[in-house]
C-alpha positions in Angstrom: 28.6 30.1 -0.7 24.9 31.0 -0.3 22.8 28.4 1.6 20.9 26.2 -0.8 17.2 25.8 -0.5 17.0 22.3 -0.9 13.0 21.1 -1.4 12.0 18.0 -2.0 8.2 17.6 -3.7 6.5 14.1 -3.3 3.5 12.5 -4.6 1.9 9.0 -5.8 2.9 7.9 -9.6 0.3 9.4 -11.8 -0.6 12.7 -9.9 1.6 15.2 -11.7 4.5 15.4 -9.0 6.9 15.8 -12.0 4.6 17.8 -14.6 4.6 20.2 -10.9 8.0 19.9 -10.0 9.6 20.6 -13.7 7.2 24.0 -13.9 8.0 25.2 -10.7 11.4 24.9 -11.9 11.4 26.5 -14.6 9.7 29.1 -13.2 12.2 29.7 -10.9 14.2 29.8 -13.2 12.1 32.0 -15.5 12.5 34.6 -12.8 16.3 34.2 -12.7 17.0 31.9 -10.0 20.0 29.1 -10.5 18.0 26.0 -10.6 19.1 22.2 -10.0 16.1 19.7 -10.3 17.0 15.9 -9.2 14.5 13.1 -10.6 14.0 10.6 -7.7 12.2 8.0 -9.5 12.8 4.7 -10.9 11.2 6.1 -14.1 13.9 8.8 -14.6 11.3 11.3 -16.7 11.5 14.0 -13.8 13.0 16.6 -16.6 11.5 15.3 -19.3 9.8 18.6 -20.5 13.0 20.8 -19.1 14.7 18.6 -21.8 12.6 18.9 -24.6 11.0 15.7 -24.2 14.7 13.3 -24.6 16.1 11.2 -21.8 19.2 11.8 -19.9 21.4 9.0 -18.9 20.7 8.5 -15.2 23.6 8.6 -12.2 23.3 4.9 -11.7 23.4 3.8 -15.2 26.7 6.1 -15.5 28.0 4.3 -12.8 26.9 0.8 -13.9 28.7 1.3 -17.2 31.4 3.6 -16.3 32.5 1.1 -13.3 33.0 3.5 -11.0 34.8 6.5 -13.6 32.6 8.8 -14.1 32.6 12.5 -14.6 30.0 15.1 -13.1 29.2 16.4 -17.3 28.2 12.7 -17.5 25.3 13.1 -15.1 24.0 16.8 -15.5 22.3 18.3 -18.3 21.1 22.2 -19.0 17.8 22.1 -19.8 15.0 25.1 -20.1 16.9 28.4 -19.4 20.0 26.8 -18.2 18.3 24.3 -15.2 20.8 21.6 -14.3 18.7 18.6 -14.8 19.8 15.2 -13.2 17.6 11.8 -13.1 19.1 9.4 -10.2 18.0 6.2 -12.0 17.2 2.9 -10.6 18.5 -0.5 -10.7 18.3 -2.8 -13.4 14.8 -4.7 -13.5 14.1 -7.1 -10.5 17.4 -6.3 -9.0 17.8 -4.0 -5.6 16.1 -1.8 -4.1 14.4 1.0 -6.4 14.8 3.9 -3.5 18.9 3.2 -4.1 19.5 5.4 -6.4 18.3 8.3 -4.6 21.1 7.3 -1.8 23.8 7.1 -5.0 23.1 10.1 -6.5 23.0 12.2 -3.6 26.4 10.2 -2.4 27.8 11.3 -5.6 26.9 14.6 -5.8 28.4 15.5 -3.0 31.8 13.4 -3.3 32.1 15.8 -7.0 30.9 18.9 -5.0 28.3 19.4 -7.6 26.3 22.2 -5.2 29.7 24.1 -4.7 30.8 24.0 -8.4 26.6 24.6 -9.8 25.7 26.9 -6.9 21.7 26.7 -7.2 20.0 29.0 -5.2 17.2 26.0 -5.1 17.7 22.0 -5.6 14.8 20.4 -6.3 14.1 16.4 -5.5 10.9 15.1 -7.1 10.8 12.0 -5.4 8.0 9.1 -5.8 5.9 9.0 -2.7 3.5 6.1 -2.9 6.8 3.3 -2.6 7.5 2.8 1.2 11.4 2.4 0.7 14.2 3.5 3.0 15.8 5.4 -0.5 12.7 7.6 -0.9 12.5 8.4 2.9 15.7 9.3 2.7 15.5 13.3 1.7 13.2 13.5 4.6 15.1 10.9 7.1 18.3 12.3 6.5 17.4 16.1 6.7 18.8 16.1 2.8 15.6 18.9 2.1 15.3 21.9 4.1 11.5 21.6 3.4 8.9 19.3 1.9 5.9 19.2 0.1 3.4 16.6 -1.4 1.4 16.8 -4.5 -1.5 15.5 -4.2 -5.7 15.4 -5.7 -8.8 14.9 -4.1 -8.9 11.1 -5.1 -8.2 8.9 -1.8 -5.4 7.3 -3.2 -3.1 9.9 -3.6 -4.7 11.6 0.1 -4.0 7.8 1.5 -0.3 8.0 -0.4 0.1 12.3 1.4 -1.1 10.6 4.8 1.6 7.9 4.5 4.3 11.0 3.9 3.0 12.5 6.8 3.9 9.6 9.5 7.2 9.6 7.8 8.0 13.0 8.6 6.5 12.4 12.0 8.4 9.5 12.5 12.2 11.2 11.6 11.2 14.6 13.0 12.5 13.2 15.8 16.5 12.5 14.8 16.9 16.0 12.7 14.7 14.9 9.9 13.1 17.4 7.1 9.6 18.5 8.2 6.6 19.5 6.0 5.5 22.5 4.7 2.5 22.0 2.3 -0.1 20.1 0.4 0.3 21.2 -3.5 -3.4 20.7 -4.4 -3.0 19.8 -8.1 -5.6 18.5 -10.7 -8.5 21.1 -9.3 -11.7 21.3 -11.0 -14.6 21.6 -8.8 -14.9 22.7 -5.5 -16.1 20.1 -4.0 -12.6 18.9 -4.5 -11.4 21.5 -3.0 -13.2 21.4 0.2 -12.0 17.8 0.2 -8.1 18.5 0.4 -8.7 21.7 2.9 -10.6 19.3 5.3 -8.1 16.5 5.1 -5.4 19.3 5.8 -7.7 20.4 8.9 -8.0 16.6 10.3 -4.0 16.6 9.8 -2.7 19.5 11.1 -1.5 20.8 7.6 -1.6 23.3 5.1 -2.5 24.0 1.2 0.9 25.2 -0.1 -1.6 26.2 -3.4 -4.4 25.2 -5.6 -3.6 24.0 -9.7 -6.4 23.9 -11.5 -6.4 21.0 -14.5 -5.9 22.8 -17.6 -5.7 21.5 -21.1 -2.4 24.1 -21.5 -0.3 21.6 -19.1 -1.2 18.4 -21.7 -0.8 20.6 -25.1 2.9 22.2 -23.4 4.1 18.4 -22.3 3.2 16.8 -25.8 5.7 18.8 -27.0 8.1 18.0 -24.8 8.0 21.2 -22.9 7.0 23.2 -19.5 3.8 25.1 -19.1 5.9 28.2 -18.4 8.2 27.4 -22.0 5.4 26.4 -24.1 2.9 28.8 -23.0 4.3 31.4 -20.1 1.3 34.0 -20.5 -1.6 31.7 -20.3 -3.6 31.6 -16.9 -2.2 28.0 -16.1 1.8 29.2 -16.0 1.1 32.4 -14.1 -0.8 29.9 -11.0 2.8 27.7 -11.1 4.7 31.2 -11.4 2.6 32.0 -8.2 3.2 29.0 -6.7 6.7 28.7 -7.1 7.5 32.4 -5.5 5.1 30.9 -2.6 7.1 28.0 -2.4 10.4 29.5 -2.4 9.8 32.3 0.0 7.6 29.6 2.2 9.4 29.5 5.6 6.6 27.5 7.1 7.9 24.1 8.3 5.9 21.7 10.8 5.5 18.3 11.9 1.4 17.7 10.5 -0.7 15.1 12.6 -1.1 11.9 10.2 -4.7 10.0 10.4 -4.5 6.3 11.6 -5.9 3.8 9.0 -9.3 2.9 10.5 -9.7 7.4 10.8 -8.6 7.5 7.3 -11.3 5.4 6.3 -13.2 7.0 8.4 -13.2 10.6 7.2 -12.9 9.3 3.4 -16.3 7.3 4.1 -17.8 10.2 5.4 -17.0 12.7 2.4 -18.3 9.7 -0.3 -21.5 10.2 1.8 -21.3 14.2 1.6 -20.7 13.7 -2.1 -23.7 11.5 -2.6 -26.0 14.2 -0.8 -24.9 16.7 -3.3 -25.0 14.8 -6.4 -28.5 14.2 -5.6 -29.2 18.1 -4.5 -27.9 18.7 -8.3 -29.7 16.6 -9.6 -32.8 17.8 -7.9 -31.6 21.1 -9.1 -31.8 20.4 -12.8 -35.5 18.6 -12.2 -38.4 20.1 -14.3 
């Protein structure tokens, strides 16, 4: 069997980590490659929009109800141009650890020899990355993903949330763990913004896997339950994921990037607010009569 390229994509709740992940799926897929794309999060709306907007049962609620007996067709779905779609679940409300279901899943599909039976050509693991769990570290701490990427905006909470990935991967680079390969710089609409993320990726070592801009195309497409690239595949906004996900996929950059302490952190966000400030008020100088 042909080696997997097995990438796992993380980013804080709320950034687009999933809306990313699902079109860089199906543009994969869109260009013909075999595509598997694994939902990591307690939420289990990873594939969604590869679904037309319905739920899939998740691994661990199979489990849970099945008691054990359950078959691989209960767990994996086609979705957009014949993407295996699978959502690991969580545990049931105020019970476990919410990072376990990653660790079940993954167990399970390779007791069933899913990878063998589906051959993808790519897996995908969209995994919440703002929760410091052993289950989400897991892709990265067990070498699961042969590369890994964040998703993440200018705001400091999802830079704070990338920083946090990054002494992960530093940590378990160490034992054989995954290493990192790029900052997916989404939500993009000024450049200011810009010059943000590629300084934060200077002070840590990093890269920009690729800019996506915010685009009104990504919210009409997923309010119908759909992929940029399936609602709309020749607007400007699916050709930049179409971009990014041949980038991604040929991408053979891996590297261990140099995470900013807390107090640095601070720091270097302290001292952009104060560069922002400057050129608000050169703007609005600018606009003075």
């Amino acid at each position: 069997m042909t080696k997997i390229k097995e990438i796992a994509i993380y980013g804080k709740g709320g950034i687009g980590k999933s809306t990313t992940t699902s079109n860089i799926s199906a543009a994969l897929s869109y260009e013909g490659y075999n595509v598997m794309q694994i939902g990591c999060d307690p939420k289990s709306d990873s594939t969604n929009t590869l679904t037309g907007g319905k739920s899939i049962p998740t691994v661990l609620e199979s489990l849970r109800k099945g008691r054990g007996a359950v078959e691989v067709e209960d767990v994996i779905f086609e979705g957009y141009n014949g993407i295996h779609c699978i959502e690991a679940g969580g545990p049931e409300p105020g019970v476990g650890c919410a990072g376990r279901g990653i660790i079940t899943a993954v167990e399970f599909l390779k007791q069933e020899n899913v990878f063998e039976e589906y051959a993808p050509d790519v897996v995908l693991y969209d995994v919440l990355g703002d929760v410091v769990c052993g289950g989400f570290a897991m892709p990265i701490r067990e070498g699961v993903a042969d590369q890994v990427y964040t998703v993440s905006s200018a705001d400091f909470m999802a830079i704070y949330a990338a920083n946090n990935l990054f002494k992960g991967i530093k940590k378990y680079s160490t034992g054989g763990g995954a290493l990192f390969s790029g900052v997916i710089a989404n939500s993009i609409s000024f450049s200011a913004q810009k010059d943000i993320l590629n300084d934060f990726t200077k002070q840590t070592e990093s890269t920009i896997a690729g800019f996506v801009p915010r685009s009104l195309a990504v919210t009409q497409a997923e309010l119908s339950g759909k992929t940029t690239i399936e609602a709309d595949p020749d607007s400007e906004q699916a050709e930049v994921y179409k971009k990014l996900a041949n980038d991604i996929y040929k991408n053979k950059v891996e590297y261990v990037p140099s995470p900013l302490e807390s107090d640095e952190l601070k720091d270097w966000a302290a001292s952009w607010s104060d560069k922002l400030i400057e050129m608000k008020k050169q703007e609005e100088g600018d606009f003075k009569i």
